[in-house]
C-alpha positions in Angstrom: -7.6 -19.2 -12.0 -9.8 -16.1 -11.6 -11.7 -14.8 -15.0 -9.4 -11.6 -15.8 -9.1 -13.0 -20.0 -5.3 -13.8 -18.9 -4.1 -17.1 -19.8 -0.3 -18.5 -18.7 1.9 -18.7 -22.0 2.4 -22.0 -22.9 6.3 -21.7 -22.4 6.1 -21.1 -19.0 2.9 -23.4 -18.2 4.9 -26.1 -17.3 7.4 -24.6 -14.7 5.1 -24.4 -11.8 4.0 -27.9 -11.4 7.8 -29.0 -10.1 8.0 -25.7 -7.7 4.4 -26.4 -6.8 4.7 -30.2 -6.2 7.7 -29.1 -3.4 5.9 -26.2 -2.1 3.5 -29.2 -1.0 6.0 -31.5 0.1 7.9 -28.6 2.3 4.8 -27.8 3.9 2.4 -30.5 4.2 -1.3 -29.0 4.7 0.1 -25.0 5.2 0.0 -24.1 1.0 -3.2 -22.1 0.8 -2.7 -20.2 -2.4 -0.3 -19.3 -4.8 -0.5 -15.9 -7.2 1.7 -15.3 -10.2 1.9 -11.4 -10.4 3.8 -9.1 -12.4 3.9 -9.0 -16.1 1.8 -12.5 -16.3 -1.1 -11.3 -14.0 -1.4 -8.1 -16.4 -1.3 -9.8 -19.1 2.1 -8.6 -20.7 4.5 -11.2 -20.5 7.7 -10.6 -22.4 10.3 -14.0 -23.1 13.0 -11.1 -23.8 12.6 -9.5 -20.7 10.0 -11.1 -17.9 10.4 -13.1 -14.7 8.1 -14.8 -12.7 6.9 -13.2 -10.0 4.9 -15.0 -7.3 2.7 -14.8 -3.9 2.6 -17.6 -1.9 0.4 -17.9 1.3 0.8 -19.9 3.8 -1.7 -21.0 6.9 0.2 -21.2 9.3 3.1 -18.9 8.6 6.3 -20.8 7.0 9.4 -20.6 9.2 12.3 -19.8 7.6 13.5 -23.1 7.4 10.7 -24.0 4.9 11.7 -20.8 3.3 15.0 -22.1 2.5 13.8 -25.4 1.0 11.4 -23.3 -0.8 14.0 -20.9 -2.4 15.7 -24.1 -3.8 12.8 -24.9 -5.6 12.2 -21.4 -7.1 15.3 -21.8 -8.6 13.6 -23.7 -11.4 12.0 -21.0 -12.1 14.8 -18.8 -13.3 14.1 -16.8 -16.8 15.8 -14.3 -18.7 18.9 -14.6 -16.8 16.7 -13.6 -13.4 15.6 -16.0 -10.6 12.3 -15.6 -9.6 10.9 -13.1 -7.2 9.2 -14.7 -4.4 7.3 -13.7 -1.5 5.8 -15.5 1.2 2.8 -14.1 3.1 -0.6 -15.1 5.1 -4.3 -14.5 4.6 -3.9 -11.8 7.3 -0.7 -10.3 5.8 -2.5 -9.9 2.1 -5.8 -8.2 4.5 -3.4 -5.7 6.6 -3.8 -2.4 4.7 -0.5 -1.0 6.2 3.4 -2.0 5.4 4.0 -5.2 7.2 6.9 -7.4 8.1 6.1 -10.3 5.7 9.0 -10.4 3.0 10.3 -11.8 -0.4 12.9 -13.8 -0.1 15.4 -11.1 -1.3 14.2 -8.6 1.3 11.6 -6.8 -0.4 8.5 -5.8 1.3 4.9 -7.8 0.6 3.5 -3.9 1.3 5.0 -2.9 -1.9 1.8 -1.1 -3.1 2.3 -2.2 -6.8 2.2 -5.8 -5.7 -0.7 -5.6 -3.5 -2.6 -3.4 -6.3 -1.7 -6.6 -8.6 -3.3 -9.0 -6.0 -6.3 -6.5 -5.7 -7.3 -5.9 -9.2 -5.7 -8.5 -11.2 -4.6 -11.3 -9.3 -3.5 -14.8 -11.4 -4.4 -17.9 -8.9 -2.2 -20.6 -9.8 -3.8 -22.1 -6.5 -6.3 -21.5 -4.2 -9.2 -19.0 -4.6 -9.5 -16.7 -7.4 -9.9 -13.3 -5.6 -7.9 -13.1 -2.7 -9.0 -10.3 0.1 -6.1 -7.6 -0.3 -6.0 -4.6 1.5 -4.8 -1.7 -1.0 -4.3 2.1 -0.7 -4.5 3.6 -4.3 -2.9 6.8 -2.3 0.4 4.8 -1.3 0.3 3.4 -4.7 0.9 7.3 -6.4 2.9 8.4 -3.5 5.1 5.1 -3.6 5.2 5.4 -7.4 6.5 8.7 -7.3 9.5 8.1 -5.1 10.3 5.6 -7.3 10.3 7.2 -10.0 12.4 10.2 -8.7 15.1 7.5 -7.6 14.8 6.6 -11.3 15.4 10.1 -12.5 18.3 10.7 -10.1 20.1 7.0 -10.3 23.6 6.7 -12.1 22.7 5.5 -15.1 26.3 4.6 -16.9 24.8 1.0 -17.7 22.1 2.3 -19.9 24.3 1.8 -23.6 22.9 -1.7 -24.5 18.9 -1.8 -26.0 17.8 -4.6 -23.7 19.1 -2.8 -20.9 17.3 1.1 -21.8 13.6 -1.0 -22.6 13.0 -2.2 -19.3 14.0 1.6 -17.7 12.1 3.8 -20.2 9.1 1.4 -19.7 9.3 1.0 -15.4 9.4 4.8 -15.8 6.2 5.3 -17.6 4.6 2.8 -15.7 5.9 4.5 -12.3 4.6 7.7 -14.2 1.1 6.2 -14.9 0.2 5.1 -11.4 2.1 8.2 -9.6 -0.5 10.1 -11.6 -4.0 8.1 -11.4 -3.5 5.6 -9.0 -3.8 2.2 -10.7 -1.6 -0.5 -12.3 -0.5 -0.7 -16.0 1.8 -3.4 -17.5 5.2 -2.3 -18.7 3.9 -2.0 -22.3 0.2 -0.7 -21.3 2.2 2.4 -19.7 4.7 2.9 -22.5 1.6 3.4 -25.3 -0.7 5.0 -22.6 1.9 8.3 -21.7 2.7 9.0 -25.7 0.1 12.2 -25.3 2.3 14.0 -22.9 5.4 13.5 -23.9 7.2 15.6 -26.9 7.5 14.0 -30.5 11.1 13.0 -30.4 10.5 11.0 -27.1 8.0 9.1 -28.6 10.9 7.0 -30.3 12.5 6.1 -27.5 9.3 4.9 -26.0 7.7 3.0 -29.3 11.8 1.4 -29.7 11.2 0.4 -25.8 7.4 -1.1 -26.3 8.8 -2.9 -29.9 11.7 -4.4 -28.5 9.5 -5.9 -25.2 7.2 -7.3 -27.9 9.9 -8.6 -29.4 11.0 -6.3 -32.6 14.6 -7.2 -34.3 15.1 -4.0 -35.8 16.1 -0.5 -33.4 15.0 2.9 -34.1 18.4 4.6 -33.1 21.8 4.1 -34.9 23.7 4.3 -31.9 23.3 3.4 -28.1 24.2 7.4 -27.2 21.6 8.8 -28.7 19.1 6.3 -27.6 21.1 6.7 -23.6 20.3 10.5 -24.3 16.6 10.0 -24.7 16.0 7.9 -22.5 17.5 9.8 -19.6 15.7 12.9 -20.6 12.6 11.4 -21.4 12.6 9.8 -17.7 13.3 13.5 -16.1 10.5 15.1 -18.6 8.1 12.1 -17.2 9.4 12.8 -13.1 8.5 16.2 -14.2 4.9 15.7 -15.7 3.9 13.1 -12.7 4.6 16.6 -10.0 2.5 18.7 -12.3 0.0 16.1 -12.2 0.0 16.0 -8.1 1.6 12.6 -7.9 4.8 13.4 -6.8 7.2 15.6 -4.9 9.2 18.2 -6.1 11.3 17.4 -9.6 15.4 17.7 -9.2 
């Protein structure tokens, strides 16, 4: 596992050896390396709120057929009421600097530059070398951030009433916010403490309820799920808003 001082919580330690023991039966002599990103490469693991998130490289390139079997096996790693997010790459996909084919098994892009940022900077080898070679554009990184983060701004958001569903938006938002603005990778909870200087004293609740209830605080800050709704949509506008000020994204709605 490469030296980045981040360990695997011991609840989850154990759920890799089944899904890696298949991996190695479904392909036979093509598993070259597998990479937990996500909250466990950055060190911010939450068993409220966190999935696993892998990258698993193949030489030669699975078909989809050992895809298949291999999705099956990823279902034991379901957590927090979320399978696992999977992708499935080569040596030469993680090299490519540019958005490439290779994709998770739900359809999301390896290219995703917050993934390949991950791999870069702070990548967790559960097998197979330590530092894989990663090509990585911190300039896709803001720009992707930022489009993310206006989608954020401008989604329906008629869901956001219960607390576990208003931590994981306010934080994605100030992480999107971080990297749209300097280029780099924070965890969820890294991002939340990290844009408290440039936002307005009342938001700072609604981002210290969000970072409390990742790290697993009982108690709320708010009374009511309105009021907390409220802030939260407002603080993510305020944040689309500060990112285009900053130069890392396009024009604000």
């Amino acid at each position: 596992m490469a030296d980045t001082g981040v360990v695997l919580p011991a609840t989850v330690a154990g759920m890799f050896d089944g899904y890696l023991e298949a991996a190695r039966r479904v392909a036979p002599g093509q598993l070259a390396a597998v990479y937990a990103v996500g909250s466990l490469a950055l060190g911010d693991f939450s068993m409220r709120q966190s999935n696993i998130d892998l990258v698993v490289v193949a030489e030669p390139r699975f078909d989809s057929g050992q895809i298949s079997r291999l999705a099956q096996a990823a279902r034991g790693l379901h957590r927090a009421h979320r399978d696992a997010e999977v992708w499935y790459a080569t040596w030469e996909d993680l090299d490519a600097a540019g958005p490439g084919a290779t994709e998770s098994a739900s359809g999301i892009p390896l290219a995703t530059p917050l993934t390949r940022a991950i791999l870069r900077h702070d990548p967790m080898a559960l097998l197979g070398p330590d530092w894989p070679v990663v090509g990585h554009d911190p300039g896709a990184l803001q720009r992707w951030s930022a489009e993310q983060l206006r989608a954020l701004a401008t989604a329906s958001q008629g869901w956001l009433v219960l607390r576990r569903a208003v931590a994981p938006f306010v934080l994605e938002a100030a992480r999107l916010t971080q990297s749209a603005i300097t280029g780099r990778v924070f965890s969820k909870s890294a991002a939340g403490e990290a844009v408290m200087p440039i936002v307005s004293t009342r938001q700072k609740r609604i981002l210290t309820d969000a970072v409390g209830y990742r790290r697993g605080a009982q108690t709320s800050m708010y009374w009511g799920p309105f009021e907390r709704k409220y802030d939260a949509q407002t603080l993510v506008r305020d944040l689309l808003e500060a990112a285009t000020s900053a130069g890392g994204g396009p024009t604000s709605p």
